[in-house]
N, C-alpha and C positions, 0 to 999 in steps of 0.2 A: 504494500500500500504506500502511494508517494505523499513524503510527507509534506504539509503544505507552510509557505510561511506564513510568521507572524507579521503581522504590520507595525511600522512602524505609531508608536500611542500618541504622540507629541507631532507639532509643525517641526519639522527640523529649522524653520526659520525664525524659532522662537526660542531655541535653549541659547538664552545669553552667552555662556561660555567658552559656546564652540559652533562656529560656524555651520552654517544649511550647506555648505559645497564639500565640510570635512562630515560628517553626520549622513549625506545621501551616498559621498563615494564609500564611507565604512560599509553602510549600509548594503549598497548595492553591488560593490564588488565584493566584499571580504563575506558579509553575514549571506548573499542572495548565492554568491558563488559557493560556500560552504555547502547548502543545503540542496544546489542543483548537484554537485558532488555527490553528497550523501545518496541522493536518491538514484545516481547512474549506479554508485554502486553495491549498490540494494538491490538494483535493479537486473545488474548482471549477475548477483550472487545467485539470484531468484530461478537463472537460466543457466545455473553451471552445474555438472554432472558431475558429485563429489567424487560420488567412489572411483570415477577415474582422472582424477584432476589430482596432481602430487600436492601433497599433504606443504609443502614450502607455498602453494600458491593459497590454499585454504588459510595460512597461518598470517601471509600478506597481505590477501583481502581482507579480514578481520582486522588486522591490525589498520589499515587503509578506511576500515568501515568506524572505529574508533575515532579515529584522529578528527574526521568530518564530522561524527554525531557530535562529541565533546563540543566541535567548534558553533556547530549551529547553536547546541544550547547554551553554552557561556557567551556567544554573542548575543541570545535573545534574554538572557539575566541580565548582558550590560545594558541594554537598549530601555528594555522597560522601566528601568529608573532613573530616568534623565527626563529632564524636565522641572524637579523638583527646586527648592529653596536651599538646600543643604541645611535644613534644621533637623533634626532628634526629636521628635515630641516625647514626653515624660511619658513611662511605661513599662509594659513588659519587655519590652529589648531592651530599652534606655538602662533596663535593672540588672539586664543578664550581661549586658556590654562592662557594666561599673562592676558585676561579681566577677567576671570571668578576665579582666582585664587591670584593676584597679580603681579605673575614671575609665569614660568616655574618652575625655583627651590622652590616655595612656591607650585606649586601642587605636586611636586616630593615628597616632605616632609613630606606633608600632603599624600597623597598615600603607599607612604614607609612606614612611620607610621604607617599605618590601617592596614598594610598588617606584618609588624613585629607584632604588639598587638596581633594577632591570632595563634603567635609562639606555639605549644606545646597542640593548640585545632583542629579545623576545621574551615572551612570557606574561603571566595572568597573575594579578594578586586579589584573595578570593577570602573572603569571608566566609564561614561555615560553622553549622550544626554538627556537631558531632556526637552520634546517638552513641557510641562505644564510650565517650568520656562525659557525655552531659554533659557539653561546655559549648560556647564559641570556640573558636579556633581562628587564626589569621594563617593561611599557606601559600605556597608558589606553588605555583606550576609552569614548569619552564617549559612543557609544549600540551597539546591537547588533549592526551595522555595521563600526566600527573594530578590526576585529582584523589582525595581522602577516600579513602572506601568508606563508604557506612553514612557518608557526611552527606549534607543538603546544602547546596550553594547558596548564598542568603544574599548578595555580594560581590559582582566580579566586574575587576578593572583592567582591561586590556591595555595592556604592553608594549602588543606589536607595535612599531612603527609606523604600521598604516592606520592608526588608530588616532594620530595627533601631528604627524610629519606636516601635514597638508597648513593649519596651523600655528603649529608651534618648533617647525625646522626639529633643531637637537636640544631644543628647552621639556626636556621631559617633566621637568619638575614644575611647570609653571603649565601643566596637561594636568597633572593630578591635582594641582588646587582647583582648578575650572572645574574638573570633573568631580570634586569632593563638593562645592559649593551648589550642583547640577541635581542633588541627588534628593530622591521623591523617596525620602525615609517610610513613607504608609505603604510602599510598597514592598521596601524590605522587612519592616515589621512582618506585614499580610505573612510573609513568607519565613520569618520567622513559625509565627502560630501555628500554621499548618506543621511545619516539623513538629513540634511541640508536642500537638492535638496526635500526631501518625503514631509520637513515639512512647508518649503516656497511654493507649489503649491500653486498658486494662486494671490503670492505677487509680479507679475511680472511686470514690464511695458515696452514697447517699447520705444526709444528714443522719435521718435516724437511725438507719448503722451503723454512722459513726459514733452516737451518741450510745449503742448499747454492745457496740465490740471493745470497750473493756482497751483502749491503746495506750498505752504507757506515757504517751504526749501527745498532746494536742499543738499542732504552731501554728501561730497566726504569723505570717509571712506578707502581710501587707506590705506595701511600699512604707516606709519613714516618712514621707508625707502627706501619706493618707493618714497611716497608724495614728499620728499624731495630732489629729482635726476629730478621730474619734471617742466619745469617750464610751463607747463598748466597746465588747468582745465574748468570744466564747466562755462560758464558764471551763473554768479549770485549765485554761490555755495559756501559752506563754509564746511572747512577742520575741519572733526572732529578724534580725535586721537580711532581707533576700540580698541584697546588696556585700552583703559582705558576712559568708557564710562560713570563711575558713577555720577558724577556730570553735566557732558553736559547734561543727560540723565534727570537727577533730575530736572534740570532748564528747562528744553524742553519745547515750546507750543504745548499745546495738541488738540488745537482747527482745526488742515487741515492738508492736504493730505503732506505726506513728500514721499520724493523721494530719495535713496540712490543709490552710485555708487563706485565700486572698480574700477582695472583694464578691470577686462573681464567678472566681473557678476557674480563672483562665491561665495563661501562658507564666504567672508570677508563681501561682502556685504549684503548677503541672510541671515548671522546671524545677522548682525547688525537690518536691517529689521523685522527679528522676534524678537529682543529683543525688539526693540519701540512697535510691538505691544502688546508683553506682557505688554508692560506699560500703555496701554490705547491708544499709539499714532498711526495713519494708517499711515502705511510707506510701500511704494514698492521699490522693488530693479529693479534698470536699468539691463533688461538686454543684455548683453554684455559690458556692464560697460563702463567707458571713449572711449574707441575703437569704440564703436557701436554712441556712440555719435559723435565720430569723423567723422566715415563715412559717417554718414548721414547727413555731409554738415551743423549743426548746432551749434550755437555762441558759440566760447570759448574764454578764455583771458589768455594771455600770461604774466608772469612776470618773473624777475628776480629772488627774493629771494620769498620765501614762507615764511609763520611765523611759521612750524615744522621744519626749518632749526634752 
């Protein structure tokens, strides 16, 4: 089946930072040409007689059949978020970027970084879910090839030369602020959540099973500036900062069932959940988070000041 392209989502006459003449040639030769590739040789795969076709041409086509898929889709990751402001809006990524990195500006840095070192060669620097570690993760990929196993691309900034030459000559570094300033963060998120949602199946609990399976900790993993505007919470639960998980985590008992909870069950809580599990600890995430507990008529406690105030 030939696959078809995406459209470009945006005027290419409209992304301030980089021109409609450098945005339609990326476009239409590197992403349009990738994906007519792909599909010839798909297409001849479709028509070749293995069992007598020597096992070196099987092993080259495949490998021929990679290079192209990788490329169409890291070019239609870079594509669909350009456009944007380059702001971060506060959130579930905005929380998992500041756990898994420091700040925001320490993964900016480190990402900018990867993606300037590659000035003047080839290659992709790619932001990613990493369902084997729970985490973000910041990688290279020096050709279309090197991507994470297991990981979900959330993220990717092309390298190549024909991605900024047109431009910005050999100022590669003055391509990656354009293109960091370009960036429609609600799309990366989106694409966060989804990993998120794939990779918590399973880690889910109901209110009132959470409230009668007996879990050795309840955490309220709101953001610090939610947590801190509210003065409920769960009865018998304890505020743990999602943001910066290292040593709560480290000290954790690992011995029974924990039970986590955001606002409404989403991407704050379902990462923190898969982080404990990676740790060894079984942790499900409430879902529908404080809200869902609320409505279903079960104990919470009221106070004044919180202690992330």
């Amino acid at each position: 089946m030939e696959l078809m392209a995406k459209p470009l989502l945006v005027d290419s006459e409209r992304i301030s930072g980089l021109s409609g003449k450098l945005v339609r040639s990326h476009y239409d030769n590197n992403y349009l040409g990738a994906l007519a590739r792909l599909n010839a040789i798909r297409k001849k795969m479709e028509e070749s007689r293995w069992e007598s076709t020597p096992a070196f041409s099987l092993v080259g086509a495949k490998r021929e059949e990679l290079l192209a898929a990788n490329s169409v889709f890291l070019h239609e990751a870079y594509f669909e978020v350009l456009g944007g402001d380059g702001v971060l809006p506060a959130g579930g990524l905005s929380v998992a970027l500041e756990r898994d990195f420091g700040s925001v500006d320490q993964w900016s840095a480190e990402f900018t970084s990867l993606a300037r070192a590659m000035s003047g060669g080839s290659g992709w620097a790619i932001l990613a879910w990493s369902s084997r570690d729970a985490k973000l993760v910041n990688h290279w990929a020096g050709d279309h090839t090197q991507l994470l196993a297991g990981a979900s691309t959330l993220l990717a900034l092309d390298m190549y030369e024909h991605a900024y030459h047109i431009d910005f000559g050999a100022k590669a570094a003055a391509y990656v602020d354009s293109f960091m300033a370009e960036i429609q963060w609600r799309v990366v998120a989106s694409r966060y959540a989804r990993a998120i949602d794939e990779a918590s199946l399973g880690m889910e609990i109901q209110a009132p099973e959470a409230a009668a399976v007996g879990a050795i900790a309840i955490l309220d993993v709101r953001r610090r500036a939610v947590f801190s505007l509210s003065c409920e919470r769960v009865a018998g639960s304890e505020w743990q900062d999602p943001a910066q998980p290292t040593e709560w985590m480290r000290n954790f008992d690992k011995s029974g069932p924990v039970v986590v909870y955001c606002v409404h069950g989403h991407e704050v809580s379902r990462s923190i959940a898969l982080a404990l599990n990676a740790r060894g600890i079984p942790a499900r995430y409430l879902v529908g988070g404080i809200e869902a507990w609320r409505k279903a008529g079960l104990a919470m406690t009221t106070e004044k000041k919180h202690p992330a105030d």
